[in-house]
C-alpha positions as CSV (number, residue, x, y, z in Angstrom):
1,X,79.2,109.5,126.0
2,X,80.1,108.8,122.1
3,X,78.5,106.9,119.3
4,X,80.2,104.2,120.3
5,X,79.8,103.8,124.0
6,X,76.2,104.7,123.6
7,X,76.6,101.2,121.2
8,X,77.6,98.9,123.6
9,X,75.4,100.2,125.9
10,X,72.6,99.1,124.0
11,X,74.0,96.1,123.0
12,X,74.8,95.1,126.7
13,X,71.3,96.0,127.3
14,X,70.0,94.2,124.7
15,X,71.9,91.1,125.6
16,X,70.6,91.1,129.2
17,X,67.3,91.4,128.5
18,X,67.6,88.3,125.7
19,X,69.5,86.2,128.5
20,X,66.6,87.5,131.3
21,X,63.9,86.5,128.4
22,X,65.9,82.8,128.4
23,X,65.5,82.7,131.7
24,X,62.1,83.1,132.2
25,X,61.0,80.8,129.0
26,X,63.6,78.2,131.0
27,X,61.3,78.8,133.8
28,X,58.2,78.3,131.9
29,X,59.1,75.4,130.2
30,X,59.6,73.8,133.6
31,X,56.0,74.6,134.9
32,X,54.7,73.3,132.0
33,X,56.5,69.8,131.8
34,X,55.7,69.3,136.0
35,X,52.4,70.3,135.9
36,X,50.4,67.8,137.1
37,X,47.3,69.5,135.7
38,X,48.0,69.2,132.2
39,X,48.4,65.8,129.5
40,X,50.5,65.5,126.8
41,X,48.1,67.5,124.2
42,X,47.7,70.1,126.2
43,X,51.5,70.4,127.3
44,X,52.5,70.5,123.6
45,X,50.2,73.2,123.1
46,X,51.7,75.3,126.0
47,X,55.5,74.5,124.3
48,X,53.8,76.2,121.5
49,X,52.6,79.1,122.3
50,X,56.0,79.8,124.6
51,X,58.0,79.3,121.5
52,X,55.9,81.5,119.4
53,X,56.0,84.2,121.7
54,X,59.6,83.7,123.0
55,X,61.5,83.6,119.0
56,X,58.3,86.2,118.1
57,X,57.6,83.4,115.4
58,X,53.6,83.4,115.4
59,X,52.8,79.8,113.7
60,X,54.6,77.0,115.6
61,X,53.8,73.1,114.8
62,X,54.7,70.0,116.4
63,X,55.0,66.9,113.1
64,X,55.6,63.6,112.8
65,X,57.9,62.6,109.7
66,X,57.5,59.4,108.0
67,X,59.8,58.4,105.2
68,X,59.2,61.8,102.7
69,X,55.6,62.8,104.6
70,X,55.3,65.6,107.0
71,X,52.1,65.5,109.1
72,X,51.0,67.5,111.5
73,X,49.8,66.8,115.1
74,X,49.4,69.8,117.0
75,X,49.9,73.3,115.4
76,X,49.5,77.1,116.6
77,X,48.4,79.5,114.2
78,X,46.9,83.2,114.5
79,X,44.1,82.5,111.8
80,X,43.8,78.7,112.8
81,X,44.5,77.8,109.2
82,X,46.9,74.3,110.0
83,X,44.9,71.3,110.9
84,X,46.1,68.0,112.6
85,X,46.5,65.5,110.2
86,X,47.2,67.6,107.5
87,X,50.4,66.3,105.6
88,X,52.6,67.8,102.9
89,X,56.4,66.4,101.1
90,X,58.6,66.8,103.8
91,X,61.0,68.2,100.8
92,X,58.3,71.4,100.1
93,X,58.6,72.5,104.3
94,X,61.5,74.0,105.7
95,X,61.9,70.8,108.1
96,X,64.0,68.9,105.1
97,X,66.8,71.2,106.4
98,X,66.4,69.9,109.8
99,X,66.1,65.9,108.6
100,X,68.9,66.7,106.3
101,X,71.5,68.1,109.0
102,X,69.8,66.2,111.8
103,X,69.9,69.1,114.0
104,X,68.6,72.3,114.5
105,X,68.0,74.8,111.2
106,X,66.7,78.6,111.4
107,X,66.5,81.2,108.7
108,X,65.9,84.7,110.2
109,X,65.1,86.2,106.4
110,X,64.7,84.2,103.6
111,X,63.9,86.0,101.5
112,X,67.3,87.8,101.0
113,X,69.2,83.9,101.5
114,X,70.5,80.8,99.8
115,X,67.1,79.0,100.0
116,X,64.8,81.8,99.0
117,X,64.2,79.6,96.1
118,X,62.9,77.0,98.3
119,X,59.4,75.6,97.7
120,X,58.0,76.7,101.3
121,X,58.7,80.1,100.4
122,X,57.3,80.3,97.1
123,X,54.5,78.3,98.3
124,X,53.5,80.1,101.6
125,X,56.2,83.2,102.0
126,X,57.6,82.2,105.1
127,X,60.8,84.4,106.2
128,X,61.3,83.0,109.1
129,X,62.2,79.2,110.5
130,X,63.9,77.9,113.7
131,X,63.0,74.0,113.9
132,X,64.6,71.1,115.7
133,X,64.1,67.3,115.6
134,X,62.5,65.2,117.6
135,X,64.1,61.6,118.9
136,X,62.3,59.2,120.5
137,X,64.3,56.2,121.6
138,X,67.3,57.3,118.9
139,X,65.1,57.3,116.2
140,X,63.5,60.5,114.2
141,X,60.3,61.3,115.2
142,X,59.6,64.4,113.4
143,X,60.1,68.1,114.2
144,X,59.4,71.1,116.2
145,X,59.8,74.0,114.6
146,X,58.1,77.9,114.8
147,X,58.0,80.0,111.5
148,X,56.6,83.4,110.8
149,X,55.6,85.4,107.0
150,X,57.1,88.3,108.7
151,X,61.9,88.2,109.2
152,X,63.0,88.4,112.3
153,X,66.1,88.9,114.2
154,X,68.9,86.2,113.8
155,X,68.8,84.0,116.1
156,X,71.0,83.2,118.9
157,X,72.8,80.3,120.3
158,X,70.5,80.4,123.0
159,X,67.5,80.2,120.7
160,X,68.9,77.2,119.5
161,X,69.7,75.5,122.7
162,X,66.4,76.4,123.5
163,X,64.1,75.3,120.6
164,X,66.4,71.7,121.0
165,X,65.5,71.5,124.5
166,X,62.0,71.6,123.8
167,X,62.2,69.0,121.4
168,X,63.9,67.0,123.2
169,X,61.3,67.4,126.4
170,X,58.7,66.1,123.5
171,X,60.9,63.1,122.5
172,X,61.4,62.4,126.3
173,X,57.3,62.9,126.4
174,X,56.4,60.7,123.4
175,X,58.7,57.9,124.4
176,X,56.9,58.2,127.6
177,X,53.7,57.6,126.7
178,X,54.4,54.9,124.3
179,X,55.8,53.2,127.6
180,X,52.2,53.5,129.2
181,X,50.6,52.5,126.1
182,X,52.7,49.2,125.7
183,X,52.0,48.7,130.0
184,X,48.6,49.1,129.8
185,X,48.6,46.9,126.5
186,X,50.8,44.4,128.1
187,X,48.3,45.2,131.6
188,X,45.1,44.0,129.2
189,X,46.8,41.8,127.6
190,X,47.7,39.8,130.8
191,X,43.9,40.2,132.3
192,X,42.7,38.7,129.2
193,X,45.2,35.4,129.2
194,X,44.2,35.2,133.0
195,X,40.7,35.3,132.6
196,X,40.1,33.1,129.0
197,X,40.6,30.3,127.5
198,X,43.1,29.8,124.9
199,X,41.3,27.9,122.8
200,X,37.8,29.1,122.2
201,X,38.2,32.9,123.4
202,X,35.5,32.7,125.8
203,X,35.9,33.1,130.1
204,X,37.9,30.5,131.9
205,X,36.5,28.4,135.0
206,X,38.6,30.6,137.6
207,X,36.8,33.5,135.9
208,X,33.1,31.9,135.9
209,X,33.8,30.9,139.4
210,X,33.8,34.3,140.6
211,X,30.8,35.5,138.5
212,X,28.7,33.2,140.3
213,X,30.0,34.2,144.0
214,X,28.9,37.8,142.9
215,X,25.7,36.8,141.8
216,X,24.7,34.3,144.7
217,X,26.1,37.2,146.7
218,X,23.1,39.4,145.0
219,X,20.6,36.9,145.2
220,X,21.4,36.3,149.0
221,X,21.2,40.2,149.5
222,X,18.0,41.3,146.8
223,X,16.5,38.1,146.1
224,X,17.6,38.5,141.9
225,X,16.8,35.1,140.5
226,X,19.6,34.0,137.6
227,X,19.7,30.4,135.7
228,X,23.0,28.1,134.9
229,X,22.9,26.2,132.2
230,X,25.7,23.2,131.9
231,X,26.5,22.8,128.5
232,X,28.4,19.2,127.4
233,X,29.2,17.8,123.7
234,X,27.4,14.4,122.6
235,X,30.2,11.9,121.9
236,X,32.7,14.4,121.9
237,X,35.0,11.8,122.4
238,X,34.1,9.7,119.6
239,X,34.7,12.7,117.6
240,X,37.8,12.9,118.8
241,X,39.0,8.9,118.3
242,X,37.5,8.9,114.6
243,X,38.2,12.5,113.2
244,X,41.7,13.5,115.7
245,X,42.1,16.4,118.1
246,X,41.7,19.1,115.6
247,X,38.1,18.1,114.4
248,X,37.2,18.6,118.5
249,X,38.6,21.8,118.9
250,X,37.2,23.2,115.8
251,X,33.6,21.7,116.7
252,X,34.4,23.8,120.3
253,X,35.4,27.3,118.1
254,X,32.4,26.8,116.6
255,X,30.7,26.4,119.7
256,X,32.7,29.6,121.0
257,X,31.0,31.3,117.8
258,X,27.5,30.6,118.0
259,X,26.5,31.0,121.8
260,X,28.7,34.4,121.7
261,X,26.4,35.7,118.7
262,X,23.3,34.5,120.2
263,X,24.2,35.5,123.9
264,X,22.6,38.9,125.8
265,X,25.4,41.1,126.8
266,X,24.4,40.4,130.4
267,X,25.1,36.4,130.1
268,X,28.3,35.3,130.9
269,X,29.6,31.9,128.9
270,X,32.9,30.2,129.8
271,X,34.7,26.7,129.2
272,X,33.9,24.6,132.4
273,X,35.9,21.6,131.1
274,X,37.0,19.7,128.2
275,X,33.6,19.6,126.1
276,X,31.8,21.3,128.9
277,X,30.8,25.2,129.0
278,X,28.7,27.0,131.8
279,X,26.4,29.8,130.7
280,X,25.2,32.1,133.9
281,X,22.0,33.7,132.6
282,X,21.5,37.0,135.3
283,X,17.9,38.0,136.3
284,X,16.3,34.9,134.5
285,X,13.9,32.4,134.7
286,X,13.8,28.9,133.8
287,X,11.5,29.8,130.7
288,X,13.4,32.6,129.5
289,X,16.8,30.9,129.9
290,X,15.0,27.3,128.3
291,X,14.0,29.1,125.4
292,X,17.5,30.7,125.0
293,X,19.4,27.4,125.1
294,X,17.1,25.3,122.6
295,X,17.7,28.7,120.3
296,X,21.6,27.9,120.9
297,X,21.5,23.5,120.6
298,X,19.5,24.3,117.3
299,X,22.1,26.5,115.9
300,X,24.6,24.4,117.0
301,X,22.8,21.5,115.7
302,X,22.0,23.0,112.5
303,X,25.9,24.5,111.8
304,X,27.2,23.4,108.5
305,X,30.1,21.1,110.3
306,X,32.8,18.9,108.2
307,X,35.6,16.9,109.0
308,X,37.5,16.9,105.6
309,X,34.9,16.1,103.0
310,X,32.6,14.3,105.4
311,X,29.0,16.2,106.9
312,X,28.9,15.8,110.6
313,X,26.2,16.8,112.9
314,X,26.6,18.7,116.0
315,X,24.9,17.9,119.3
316,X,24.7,19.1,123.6
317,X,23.2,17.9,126.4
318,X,22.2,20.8,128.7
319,X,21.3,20.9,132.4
320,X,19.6,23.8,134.1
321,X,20.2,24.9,137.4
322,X,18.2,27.9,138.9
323,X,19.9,29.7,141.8
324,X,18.7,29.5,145.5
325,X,19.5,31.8,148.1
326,X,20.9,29.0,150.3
327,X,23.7,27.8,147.2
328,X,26.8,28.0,147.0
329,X,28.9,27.7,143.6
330,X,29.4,23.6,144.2
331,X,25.8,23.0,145.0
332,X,24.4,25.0,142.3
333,X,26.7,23.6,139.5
334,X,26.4,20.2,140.8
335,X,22.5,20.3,140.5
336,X,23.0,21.6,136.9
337,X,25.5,18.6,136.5
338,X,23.1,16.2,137.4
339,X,20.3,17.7,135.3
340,X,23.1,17.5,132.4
341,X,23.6,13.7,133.1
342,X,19.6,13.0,133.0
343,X,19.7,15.2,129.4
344,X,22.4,12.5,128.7
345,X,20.1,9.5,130.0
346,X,17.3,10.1,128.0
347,X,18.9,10.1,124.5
348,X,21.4,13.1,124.7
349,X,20.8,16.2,122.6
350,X,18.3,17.4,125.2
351,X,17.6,19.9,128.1
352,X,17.1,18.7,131.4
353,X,15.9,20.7,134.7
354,X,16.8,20.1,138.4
355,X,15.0,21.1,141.0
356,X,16.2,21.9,144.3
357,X,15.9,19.0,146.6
């Protein structure tokens, strides 16, 4: 065999064993992105190493690219020396290449090409770069790209197809992921309008309603004792004829305000009505929660209030209801309305107890 046959040989060879070498990164890549066992962190960090190891380019980073600011957010390194977060001018990395041409960019030897003059080389003596960009939804994201201080063979057209299919698998990822984020957002964001009220932030009735099934379940079942307390405006609509709509609602934020900073985090509080709240008090007595609600028609009371430039004064009627084993949610709010409507009776801005009949 001549020079030359013995040649191609080893090209052939070599050839073979850089398509076999595809293959089996191919292969990898797919384990990794339909593992079920793995989230997006750790996924990225499994892209990195099999890039590192498959382009034999030891330092590989995953960054996100806003305006001129490179920053990373994941980043394999033999000494560990690249932190998350860490940002730089995307025009001193070798990633400006990639933004500029808006595809893939490697550079097996730097040192002995065009951009040996760059600032990444001078700064950190990098010879060798193979980066792609990453799309989300059409728009730039930022890059993947693996580098070494050491050249390296040039790279083939496989490499390439290769590092742009795993950036493309993270654009496909991130995009993902901001899907779930804006569902579970949209998810929460949905619980909350079905469960509050608009106006003052706190609970809505349909919400309160089933707070106190679950607790006259627990009272049935361990004998817990909780208080209600009916909570209704003095003259609310007075306020409302003499000082408009606005002056009410702003007299029930303020409301909204108060009894949520005074409230335990185990008391629930939620608009009942118009002018009316319900406060369910778990695991309370009637002193405990009596003491509570003067604390909260004080502060109310005592709020600095004004409609335009004029002082107004604040005032509730409260009725308490204490849970029985035997209630239901009717019988136990109706016996704290009725202890609401005595409060009323005797000169308003007062707290009135009813006892089971």
């Amino acid at each position: 065999m001549n020079t030359e046959q013995k040649g191609a040989g080893t090209g052939a060879a070599n050839e073979t064993a850089h398509q076999k070498a595809t293959e089996n990164a191919l292969s990898a890549l797919h384990r990794i992105t339909s593992s079920r066992d793995l989230n997006f962190e750790q996924r990225v960090d499994a892209i990195l190493k099999l890039g590192a190891g498959h382009f034999g380019l030891p330092i590989g980073i995953f960054s996100k690219i806003i305006d001129d600011q490179y920053e990373i957010q994941q980043a394999l390194h033999p000494e560990n020396a690249l932190t998350p977060g860490t940002s730089f001018e995307l025009g001193n990395t070798y990633c400006a290449h990639v933004v500029q041409a808006d595809d893939v960019c490697g550079f097996h030897h730097v040192g002995e090409s065009d951009i040996k003059t760059h600032p990444c080389y001078q700064n950190f003596g990098l010879e060798a770069y193979l980066g792609a960009p990453i799309m989300v939804d059409g728009e730039r994201y930022g890059t993947l790209n693996f580098s070494s201080p050491q050249p390296t063979r040039p790279f083939t057209g496989e490499d390439i197809e290769l590092v742009r299919l795993f950036a493309s698998w993270l654009g496909h990822a991130i995009a993902r992921v901001a899907d779930l984020h804006a569902l579970e957002t949209a998810r929460k964001e949905l619980e909350h309008l079905a469960t509050r009220d608009s106006l003052t932030g706190l609970y809505n009735r349909r919400y309160m309603q089933d707070c106190l099934k679950s607790e006259l379940e627990r009272t049935k079942r361990y004998g817990k004792q909780f208080v209600v307390g009916l909570l209704d405006f003095d003259n609310f609509k007075k306020l409302n004829d003499d000082y408009g709509h606005d002056t009410g609602d702003k007299a029930l934020k303020l409301f909204a305000k108060v009894s949520s900073a005074l409230m335990r985090d185990t008391d629930i509080i939620a608009r009942w009505g118009n002018e009316e709240f319900l406060i369910l008090m778990p695991e309370t007595g009637a002193a405990g929660a009596l003491k509570y609600l003067q604390r909260l028609t004080d502060r109310v009371r005592e709020s600095d209030f004004h409609a335009g430039d004029e002082e107004l004064q604040l005032s509730l009627s409260i009725g308490l209801g204490i849970a029985e084993p035997d209630d239901t949610v009717d019988s136990l709010v109706a016996r704290a309305d009725i202890a609401m409507y005595e409060s009323k009776q005797a000169g308003r801005d007062t707290i009135r107890q009813r006892e089971l009949d």
